[in-house]
mmCIF file of the N, C-alpha and C atoms, coordinates in Angstrom:
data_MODEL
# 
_entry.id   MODEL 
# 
loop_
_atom_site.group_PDB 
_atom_site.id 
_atom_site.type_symbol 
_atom_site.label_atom_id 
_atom_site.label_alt_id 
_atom_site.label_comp_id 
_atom_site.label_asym_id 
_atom_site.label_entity_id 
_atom_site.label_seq_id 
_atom_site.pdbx_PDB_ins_code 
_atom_site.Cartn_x 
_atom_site.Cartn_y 
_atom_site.Cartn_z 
_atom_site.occupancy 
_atom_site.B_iso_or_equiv 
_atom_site.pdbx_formal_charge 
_atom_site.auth_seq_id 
_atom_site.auth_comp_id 
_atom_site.auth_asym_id 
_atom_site.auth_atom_id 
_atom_site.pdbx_PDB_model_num 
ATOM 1   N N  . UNK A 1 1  ? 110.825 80.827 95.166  1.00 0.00 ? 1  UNK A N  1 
ATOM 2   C CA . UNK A 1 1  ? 111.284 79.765 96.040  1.00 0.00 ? 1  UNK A CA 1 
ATOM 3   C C  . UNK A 1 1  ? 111.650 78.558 95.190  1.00 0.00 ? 1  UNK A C  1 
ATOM 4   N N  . UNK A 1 2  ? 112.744 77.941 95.419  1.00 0.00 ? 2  UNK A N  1 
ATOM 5   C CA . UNK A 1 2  ? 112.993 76.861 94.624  1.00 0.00 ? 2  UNK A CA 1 
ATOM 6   C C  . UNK A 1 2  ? 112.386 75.629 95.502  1.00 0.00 ? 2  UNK A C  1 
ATOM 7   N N  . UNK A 1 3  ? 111.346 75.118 94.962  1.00 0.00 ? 3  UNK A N  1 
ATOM 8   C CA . UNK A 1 3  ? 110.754 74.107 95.061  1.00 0.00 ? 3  UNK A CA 1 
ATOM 9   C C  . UNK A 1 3  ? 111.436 72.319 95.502  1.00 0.00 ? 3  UNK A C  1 
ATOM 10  N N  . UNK A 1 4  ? 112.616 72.310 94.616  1.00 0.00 ? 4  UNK A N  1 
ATOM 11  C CA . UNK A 1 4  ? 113.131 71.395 94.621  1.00 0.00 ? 4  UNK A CA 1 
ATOM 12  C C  . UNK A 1 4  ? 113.657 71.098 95.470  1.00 0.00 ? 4  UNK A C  1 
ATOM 13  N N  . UNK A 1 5  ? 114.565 71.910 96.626  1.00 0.00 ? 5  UNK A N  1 
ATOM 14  C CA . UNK A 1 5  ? 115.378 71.427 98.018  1.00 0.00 ? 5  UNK A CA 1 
ATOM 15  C C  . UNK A 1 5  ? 114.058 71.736 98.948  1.00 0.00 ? 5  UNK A C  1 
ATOM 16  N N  . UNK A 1 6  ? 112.979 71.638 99.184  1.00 0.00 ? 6  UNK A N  1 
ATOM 17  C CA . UNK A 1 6  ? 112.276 72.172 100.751 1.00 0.00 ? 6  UNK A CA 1 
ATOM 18  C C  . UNK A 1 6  ? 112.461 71.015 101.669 1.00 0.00 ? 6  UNK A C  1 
ATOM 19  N N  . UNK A 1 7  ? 112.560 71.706 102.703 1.00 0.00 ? 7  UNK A N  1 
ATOM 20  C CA . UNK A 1 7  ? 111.991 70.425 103.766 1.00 0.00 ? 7  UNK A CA 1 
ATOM 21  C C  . UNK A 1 7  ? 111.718 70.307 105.071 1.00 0.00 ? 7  UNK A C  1 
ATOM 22  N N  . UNK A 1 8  ? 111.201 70.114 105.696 1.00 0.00 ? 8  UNK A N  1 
ATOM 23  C CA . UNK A 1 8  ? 110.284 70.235 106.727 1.00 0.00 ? 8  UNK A CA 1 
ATOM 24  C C  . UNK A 1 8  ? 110.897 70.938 108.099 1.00 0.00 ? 8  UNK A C  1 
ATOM 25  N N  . UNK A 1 9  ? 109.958 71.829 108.489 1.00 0.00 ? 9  UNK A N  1 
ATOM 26  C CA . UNK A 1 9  ? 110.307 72.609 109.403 1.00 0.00 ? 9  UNK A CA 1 
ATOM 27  C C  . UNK A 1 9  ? 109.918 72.156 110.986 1.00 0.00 ? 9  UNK A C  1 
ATOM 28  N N  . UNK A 1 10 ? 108.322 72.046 110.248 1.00 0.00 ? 10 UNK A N  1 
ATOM 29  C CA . UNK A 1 10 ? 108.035 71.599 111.324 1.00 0.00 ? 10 UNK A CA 1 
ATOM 30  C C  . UNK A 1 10 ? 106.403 71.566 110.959 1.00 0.00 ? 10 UNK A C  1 
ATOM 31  N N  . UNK A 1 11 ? 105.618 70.276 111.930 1.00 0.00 ? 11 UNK A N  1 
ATOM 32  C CA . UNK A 1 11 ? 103.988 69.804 111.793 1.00 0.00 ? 11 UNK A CA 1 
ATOM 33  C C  . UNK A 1 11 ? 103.536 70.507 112.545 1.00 0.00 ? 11 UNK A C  1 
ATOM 34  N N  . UNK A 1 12 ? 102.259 71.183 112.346 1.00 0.00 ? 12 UNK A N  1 
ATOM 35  C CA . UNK A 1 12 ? 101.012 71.890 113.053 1.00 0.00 ? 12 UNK A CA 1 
ATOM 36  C C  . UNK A 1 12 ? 99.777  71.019 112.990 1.00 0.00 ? 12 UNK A C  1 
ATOM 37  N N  . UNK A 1 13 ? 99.275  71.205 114.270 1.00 0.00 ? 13 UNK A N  1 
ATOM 38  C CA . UNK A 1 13 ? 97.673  70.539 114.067 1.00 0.00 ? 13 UNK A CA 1 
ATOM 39  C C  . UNK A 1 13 ? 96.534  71.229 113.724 1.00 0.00 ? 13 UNK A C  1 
ATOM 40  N N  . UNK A 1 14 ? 97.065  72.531 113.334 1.00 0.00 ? 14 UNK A N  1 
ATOM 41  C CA . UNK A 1 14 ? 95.948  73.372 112.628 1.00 0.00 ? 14 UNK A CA 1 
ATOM 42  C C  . UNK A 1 14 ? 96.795  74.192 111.819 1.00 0.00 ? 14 UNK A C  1 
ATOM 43  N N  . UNK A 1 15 ? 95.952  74.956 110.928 1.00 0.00 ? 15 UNK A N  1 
ATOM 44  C CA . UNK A 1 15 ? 95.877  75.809 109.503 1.00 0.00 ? 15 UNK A CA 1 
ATOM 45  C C  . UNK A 1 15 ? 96.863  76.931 110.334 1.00 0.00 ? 15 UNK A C  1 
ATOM 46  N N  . UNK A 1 16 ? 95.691  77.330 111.099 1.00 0.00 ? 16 UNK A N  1 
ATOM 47  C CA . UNK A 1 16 ? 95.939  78.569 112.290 1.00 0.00 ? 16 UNK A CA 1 
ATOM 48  C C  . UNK A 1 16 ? 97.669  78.459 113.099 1.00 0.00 ? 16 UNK A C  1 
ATOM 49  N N  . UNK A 1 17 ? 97.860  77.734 113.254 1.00 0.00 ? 17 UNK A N  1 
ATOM 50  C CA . UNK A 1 17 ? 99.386  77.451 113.621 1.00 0.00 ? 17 UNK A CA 1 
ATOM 51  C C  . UNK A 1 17 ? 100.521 77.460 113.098 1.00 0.00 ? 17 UNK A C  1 
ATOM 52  N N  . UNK A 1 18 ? 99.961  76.902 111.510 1.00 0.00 ? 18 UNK A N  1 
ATOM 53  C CA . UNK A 1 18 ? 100.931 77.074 110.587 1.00 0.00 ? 18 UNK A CA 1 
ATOM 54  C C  . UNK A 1 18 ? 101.263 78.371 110.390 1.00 0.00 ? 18 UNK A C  1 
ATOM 55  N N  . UNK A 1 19 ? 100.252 79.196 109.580 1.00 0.00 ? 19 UNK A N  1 
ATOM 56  C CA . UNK A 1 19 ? 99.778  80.555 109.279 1.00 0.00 ? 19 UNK A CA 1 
ATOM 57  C C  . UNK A 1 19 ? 100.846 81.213 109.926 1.00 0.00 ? 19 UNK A C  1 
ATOM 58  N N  . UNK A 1 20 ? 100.567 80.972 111.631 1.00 0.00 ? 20 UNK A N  1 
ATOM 59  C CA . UNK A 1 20 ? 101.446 81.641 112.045 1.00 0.00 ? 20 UNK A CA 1 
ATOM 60  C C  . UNK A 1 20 ? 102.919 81.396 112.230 1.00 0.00 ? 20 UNK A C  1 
ATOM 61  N N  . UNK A 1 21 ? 103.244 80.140 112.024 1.00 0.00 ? 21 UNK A N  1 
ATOM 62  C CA . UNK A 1 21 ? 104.505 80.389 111.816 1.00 0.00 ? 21 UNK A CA 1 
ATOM 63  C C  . UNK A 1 21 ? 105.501 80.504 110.529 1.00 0.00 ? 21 UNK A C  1 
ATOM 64  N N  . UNK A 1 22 ? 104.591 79.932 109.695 1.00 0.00 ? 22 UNK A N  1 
ATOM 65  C CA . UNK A 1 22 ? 104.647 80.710 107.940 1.00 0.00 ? 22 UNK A CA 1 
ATOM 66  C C  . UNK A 1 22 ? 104.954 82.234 108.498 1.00 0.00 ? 22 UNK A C  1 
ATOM 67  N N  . UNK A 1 23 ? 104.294 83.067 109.173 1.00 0.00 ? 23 UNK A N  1 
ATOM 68  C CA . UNK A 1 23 ? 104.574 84.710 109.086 1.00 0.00 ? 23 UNK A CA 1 
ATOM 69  C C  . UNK A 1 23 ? 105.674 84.567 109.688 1.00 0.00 ? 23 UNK A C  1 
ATOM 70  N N  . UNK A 1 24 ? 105.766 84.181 110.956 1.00 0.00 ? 24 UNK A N  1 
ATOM 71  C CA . UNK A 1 24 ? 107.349 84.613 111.743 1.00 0.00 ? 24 UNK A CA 1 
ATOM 72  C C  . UNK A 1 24 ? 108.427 84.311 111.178 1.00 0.00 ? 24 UNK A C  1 
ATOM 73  N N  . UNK A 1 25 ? 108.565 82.846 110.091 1.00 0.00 ? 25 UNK A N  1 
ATOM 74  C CA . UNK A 1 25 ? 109.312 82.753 109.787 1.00 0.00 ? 25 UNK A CA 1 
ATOM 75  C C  . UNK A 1 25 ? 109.951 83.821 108.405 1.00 0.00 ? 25 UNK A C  1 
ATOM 76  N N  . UNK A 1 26 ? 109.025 84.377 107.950 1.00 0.00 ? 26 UNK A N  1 
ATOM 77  C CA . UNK A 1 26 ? 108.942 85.259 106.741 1.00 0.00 ? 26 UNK A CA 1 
ATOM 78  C C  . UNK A 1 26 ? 109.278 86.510 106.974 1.00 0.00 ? 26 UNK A C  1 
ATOM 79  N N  . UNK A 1 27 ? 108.792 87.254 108.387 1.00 0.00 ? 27 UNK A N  1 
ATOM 80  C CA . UNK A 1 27 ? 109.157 88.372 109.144 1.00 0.00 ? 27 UNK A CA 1 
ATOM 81  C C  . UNK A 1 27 ? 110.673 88.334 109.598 1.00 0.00 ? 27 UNK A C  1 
ATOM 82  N N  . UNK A 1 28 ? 111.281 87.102 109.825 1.00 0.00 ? 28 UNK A N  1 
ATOM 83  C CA . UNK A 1 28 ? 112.848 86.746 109.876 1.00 0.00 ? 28 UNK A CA 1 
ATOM 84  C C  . UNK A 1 28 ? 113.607 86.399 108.336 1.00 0.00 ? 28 UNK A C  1 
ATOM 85  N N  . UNK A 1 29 ? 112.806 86.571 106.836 1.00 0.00 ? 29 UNK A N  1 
ATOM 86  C CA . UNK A 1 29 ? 113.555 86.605 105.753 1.00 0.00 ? 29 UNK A CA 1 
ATOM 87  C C  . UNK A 1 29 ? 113.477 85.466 105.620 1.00 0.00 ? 29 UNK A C  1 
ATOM 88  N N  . UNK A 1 30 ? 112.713 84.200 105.959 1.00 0.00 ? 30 UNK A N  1 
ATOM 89  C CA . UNK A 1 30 ? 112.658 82.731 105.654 1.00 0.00 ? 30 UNK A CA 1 
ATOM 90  C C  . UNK A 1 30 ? 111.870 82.677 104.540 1.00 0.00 ? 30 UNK A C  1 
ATOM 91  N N  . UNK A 1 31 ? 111.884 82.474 103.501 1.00 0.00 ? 31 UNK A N  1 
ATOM 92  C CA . UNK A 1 31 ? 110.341 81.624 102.646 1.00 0.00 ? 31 UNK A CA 1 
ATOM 93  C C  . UNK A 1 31 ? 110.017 80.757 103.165 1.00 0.00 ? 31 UNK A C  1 
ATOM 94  N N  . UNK A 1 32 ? 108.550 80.574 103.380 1.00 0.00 ? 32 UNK A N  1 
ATOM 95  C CA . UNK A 1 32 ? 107.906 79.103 103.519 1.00 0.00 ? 32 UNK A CA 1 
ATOM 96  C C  . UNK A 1 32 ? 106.579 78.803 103.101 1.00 0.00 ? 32 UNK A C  1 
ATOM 97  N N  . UNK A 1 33 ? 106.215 78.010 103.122 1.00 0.00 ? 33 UNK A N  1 
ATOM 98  C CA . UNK A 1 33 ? 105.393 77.579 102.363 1.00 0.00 ? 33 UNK A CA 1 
ATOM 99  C C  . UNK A 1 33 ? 104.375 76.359 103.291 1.00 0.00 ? 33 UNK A C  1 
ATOM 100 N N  . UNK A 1 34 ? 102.807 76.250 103.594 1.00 0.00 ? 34 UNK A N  1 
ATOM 101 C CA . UNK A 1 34 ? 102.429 75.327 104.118 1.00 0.00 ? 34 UNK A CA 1 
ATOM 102 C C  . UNK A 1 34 ? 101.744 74.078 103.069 1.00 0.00 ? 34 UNK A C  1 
ATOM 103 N N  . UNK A 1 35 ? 101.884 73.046 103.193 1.00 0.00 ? 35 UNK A N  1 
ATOM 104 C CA . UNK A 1 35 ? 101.703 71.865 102.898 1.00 0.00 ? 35 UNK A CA 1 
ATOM 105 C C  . UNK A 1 35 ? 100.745 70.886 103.649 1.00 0.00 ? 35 UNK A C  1 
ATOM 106 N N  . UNK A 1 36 ? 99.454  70.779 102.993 1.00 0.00 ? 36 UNK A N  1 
ATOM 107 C CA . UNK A 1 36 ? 98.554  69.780 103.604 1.00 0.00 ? 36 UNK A CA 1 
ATOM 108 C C  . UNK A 1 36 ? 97.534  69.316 103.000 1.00 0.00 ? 36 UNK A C  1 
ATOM 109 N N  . UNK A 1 37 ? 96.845  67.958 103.504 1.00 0.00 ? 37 UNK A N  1 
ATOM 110 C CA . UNK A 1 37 ? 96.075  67.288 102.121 1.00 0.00 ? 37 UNK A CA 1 
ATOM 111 C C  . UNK A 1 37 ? 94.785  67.653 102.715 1.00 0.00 ? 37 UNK A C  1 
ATOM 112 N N  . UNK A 1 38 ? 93.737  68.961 102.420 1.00 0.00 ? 38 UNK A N  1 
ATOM 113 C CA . UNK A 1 38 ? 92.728  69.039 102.787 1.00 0.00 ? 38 UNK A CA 1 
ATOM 114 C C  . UNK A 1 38 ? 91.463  68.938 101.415 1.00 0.00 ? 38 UNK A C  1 
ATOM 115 N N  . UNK A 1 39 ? 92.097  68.460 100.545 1.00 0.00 ? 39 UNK A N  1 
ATOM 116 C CA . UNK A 1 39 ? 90.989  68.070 99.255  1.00 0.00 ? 39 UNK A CA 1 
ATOM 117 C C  . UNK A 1 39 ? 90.285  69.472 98.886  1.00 0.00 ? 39 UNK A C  1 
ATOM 118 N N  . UNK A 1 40 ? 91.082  70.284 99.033  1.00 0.00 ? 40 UNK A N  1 
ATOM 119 C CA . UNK A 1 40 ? 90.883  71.908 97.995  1.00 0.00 ? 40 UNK A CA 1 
ATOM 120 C C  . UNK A 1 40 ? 90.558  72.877 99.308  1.00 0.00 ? 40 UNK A C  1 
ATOM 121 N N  . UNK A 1 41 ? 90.741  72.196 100.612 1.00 0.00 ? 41 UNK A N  1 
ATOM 122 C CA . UNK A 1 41 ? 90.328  72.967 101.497 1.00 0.00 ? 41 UNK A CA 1 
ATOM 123 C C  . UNK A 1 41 ? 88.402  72.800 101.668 1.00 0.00 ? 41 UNK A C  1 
ATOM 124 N N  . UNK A 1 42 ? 87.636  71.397 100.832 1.00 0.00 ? 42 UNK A N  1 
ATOM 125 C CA . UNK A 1 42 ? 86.599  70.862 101.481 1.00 0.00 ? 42 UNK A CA 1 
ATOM 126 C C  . UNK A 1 42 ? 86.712  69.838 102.534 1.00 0.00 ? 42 UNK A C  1 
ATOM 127 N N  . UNK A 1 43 ? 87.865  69.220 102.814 1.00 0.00 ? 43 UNK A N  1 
ATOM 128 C CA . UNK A 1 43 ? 88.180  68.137 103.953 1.00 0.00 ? 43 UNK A CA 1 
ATOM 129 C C  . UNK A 1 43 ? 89.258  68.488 104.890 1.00 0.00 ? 43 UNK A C  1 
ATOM 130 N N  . UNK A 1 44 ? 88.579  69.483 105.763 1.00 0.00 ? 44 UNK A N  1 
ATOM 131 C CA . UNK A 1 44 ? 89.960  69.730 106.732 1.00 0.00 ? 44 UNK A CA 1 
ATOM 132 C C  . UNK A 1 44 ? 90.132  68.738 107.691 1.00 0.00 ? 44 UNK A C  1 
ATOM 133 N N  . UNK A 1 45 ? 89.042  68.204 107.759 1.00 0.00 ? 45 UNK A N  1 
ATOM 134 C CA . UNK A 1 45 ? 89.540  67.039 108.616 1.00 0.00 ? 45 UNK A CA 1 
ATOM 135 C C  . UNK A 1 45 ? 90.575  65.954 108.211 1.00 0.00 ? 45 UNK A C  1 
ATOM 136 N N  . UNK A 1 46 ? 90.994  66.039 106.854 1.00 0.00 ? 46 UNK A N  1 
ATOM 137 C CA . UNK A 1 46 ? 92.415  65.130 106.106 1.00 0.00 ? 46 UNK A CA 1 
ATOM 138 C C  . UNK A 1 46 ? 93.571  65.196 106.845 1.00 0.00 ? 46 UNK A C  1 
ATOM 139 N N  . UNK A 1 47 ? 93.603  66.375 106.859 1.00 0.00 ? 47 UNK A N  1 
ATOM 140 C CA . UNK A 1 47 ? 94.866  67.303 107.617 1.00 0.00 ? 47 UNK A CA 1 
ATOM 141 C C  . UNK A 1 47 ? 95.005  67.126 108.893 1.00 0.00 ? 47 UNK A C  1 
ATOM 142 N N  . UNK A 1 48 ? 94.036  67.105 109.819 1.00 0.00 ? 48 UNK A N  1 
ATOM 143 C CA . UNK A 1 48 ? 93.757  66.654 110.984 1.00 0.00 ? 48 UNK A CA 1 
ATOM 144 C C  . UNK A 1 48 ? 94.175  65.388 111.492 1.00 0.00 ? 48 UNK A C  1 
ATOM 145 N N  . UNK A 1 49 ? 93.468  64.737 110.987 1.00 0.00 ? 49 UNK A N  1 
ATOM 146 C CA . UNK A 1 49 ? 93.356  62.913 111.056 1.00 0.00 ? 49 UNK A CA 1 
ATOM 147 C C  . UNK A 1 49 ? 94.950  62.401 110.062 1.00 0.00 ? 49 UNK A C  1 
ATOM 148 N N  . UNK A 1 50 ? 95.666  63.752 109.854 1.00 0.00 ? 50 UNK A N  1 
ATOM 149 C CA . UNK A 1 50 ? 96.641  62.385 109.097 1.00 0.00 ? 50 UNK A CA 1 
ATOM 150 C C  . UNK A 1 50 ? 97.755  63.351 109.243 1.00 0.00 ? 50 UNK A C  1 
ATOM 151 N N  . UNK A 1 51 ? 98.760  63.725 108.020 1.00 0.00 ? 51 UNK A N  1 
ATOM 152 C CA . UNK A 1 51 ? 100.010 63.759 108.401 1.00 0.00 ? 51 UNK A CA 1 
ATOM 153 C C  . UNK A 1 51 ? 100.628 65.346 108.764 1.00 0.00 ? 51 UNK A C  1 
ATOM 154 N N  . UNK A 1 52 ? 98.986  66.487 109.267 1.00 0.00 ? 52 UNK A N  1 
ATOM 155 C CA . UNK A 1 52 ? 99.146  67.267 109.764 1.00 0.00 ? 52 UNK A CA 1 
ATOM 156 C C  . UNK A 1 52 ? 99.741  68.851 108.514 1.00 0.00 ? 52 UNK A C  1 
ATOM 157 N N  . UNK A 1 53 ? 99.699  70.043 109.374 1.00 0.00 ? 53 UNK A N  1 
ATOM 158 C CA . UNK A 1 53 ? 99.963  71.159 108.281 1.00 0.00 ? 53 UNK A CA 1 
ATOM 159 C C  . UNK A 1 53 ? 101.329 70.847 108.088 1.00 0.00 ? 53 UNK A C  1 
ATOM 160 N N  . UNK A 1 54 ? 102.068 71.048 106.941 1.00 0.00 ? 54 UNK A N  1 
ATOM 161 C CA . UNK A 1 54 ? 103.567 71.140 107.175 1.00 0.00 ? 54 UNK A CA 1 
ATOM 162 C C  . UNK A 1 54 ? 104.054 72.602 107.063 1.00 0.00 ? 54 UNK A C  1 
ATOM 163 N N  . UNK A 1 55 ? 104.984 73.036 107.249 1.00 0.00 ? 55 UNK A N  1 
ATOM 164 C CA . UNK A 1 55 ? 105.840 74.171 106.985 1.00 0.00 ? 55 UNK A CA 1 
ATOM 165 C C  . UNK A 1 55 ? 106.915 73.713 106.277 1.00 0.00 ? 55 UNK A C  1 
ATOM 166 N N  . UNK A 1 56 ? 107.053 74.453 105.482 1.00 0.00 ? 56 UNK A N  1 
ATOM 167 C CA . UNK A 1 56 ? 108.326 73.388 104.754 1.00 0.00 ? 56 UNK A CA 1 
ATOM 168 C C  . UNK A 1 56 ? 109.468 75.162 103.879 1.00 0.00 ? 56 UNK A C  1 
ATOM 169 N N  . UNK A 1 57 ? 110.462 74.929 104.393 1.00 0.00 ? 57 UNK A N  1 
ATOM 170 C CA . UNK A 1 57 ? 111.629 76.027 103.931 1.00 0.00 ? 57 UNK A CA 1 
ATOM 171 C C  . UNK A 1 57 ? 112.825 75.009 103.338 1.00 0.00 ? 57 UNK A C  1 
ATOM 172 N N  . UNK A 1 58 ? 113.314 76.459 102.696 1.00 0.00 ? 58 UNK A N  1 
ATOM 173 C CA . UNK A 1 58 ? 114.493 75.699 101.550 1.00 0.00 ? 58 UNK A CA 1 
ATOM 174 C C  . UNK A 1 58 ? 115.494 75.138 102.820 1.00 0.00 ? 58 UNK A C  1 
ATOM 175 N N  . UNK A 1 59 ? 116.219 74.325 101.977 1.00 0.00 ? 59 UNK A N  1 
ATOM 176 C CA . UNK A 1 59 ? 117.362 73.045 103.031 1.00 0.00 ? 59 UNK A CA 1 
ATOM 177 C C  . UNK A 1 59 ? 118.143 73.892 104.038 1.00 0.00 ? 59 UNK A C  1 
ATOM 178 N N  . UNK A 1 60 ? 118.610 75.026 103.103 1.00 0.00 ? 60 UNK A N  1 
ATOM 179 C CA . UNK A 1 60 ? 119.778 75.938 103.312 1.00 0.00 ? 60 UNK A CA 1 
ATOM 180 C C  . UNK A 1 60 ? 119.176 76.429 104.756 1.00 0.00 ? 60 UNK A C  1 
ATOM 181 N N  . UNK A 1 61 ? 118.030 77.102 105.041 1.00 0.00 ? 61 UNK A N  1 
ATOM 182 C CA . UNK A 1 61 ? 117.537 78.089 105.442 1.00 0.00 ? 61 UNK A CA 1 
ATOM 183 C C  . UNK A 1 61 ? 116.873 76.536 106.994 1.00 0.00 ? 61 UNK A C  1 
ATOM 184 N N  . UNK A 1 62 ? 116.495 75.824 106.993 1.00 0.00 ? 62 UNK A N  1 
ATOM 185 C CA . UNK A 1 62 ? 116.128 74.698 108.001 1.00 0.00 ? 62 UNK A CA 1 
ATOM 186 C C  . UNK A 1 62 ? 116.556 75.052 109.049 1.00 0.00 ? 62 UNK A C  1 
ATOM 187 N N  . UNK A 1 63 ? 117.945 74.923 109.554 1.00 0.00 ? 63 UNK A N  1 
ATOM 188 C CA . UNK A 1 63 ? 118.905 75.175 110.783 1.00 0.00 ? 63 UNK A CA 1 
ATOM 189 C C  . UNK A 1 63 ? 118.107 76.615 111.653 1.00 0.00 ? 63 UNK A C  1 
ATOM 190 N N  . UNK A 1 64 ? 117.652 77.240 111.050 1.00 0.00 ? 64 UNK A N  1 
ATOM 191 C CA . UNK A 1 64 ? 117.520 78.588 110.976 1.00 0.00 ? 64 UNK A CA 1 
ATOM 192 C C  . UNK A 1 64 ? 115.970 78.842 111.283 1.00 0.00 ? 64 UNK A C  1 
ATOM 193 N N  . UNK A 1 65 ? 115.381 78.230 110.312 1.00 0.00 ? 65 UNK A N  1 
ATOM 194 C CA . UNK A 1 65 ? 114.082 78.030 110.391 1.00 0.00 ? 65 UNK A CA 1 
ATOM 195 C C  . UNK A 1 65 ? 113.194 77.036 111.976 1.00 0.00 ? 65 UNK A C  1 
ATOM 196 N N  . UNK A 1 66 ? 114.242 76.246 112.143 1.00 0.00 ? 66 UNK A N  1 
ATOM 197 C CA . UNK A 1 66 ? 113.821 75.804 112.969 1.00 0.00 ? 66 UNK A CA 1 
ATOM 198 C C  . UNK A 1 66 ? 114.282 75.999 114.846 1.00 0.00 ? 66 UNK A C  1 
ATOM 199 N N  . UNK A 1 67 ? 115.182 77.094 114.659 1.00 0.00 ? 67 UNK A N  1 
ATOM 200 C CA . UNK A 1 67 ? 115.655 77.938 115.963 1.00 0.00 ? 67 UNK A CA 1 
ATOM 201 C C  . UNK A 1 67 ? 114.749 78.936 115.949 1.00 0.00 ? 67 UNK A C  1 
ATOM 202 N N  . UNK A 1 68 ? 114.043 79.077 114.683 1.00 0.00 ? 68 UNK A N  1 
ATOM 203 C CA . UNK A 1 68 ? 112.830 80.302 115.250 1.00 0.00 ? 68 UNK A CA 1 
ATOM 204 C C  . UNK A 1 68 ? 111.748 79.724 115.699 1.00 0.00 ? 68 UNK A C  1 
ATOM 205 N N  . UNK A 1 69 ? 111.718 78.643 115.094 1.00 0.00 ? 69 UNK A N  1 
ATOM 206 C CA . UNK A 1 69 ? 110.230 78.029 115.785 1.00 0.00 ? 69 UNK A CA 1 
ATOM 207 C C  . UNK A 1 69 ? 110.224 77.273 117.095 1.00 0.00 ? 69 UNK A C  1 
ATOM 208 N N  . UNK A 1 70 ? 111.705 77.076 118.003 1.00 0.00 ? 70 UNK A N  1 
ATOM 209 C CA . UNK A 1 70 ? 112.130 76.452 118.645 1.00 0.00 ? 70 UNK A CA 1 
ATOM 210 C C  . UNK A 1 70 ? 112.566 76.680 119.357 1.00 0.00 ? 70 UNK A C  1 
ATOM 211 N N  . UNK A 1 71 ? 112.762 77.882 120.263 1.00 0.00 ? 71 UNK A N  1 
ATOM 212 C CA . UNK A 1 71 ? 113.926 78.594 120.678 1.00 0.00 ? 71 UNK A CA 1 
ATOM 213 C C  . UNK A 1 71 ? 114.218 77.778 121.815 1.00 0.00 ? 71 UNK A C  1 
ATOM 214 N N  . UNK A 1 72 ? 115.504 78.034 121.863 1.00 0.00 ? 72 UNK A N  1 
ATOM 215 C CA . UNK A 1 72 ? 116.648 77.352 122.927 1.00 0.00 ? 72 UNK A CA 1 
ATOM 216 C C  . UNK A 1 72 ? 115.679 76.650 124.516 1.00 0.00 ? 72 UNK A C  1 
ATOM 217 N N  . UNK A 1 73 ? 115.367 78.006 124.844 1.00 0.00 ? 73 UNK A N  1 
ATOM 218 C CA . UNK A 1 73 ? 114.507 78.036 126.322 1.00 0.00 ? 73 UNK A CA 1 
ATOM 219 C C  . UNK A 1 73 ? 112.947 77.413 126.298 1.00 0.00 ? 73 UNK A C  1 
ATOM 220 N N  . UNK A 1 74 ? 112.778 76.869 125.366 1.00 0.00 ? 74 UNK A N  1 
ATOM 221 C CA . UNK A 1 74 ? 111.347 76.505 124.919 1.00 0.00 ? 74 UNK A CA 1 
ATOM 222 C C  . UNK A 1 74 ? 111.422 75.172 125.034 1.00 0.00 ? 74 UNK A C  1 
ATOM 223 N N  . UNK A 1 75 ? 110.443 74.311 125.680 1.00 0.00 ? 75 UNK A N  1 
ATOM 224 C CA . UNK A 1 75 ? 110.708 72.519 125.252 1.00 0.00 ? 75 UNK A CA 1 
ATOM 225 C C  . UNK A 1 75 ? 109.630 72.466 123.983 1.00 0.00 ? 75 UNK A C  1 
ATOM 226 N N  . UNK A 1 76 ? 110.633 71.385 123.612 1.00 0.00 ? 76 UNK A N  1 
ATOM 227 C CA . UNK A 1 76 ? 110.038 70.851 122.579 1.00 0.00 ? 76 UNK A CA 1 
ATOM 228 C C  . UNK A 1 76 ? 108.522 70.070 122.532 1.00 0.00 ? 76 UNK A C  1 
ATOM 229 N N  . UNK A 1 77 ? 107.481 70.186 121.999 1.00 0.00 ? 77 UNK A N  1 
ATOM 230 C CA . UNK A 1 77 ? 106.409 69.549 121.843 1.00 0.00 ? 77 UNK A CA 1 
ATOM 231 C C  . UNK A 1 77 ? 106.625 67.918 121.329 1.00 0.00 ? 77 UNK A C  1 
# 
């Protein structure tokens, strides 16, 4: 994964949410990758209380990434 273009797919308020959409998006040929400040995974409450799990896919792949996590008929959170 090239590191250098990612960018945000979309925030989860848990590990568990991400996880899963880290897989769906991966099961559709996306890379992704989750992003969050839990201090090695001893402070999950960091993640919680602040700027949440991220999902984060290359630039290219976003548009894409985020019609899977989003679909048309779905409202938005």
């Amino acid at each position: 994964m090239d590191h250098n273009k990612l960018v945000l797919a979309q925030v989860f308020g848990s590990q568990i949410e991400a996880d899963l959409a880290k897989s769906e998006l991966e099961s559709a040929g996306i890379d992704a990758m989750i992003q969050a400040d839990r201090a090695g995974g001893m402070r999950d409450h960091l993640a919680w209380s602040g700027f949440g799990f991220k999902v984060l896919v290359r630039e290219e792949d976003a548009a894409t990434a985020r019609e899977i996590l989003h679909p048309p008929n779905e409202p938005r959170a």
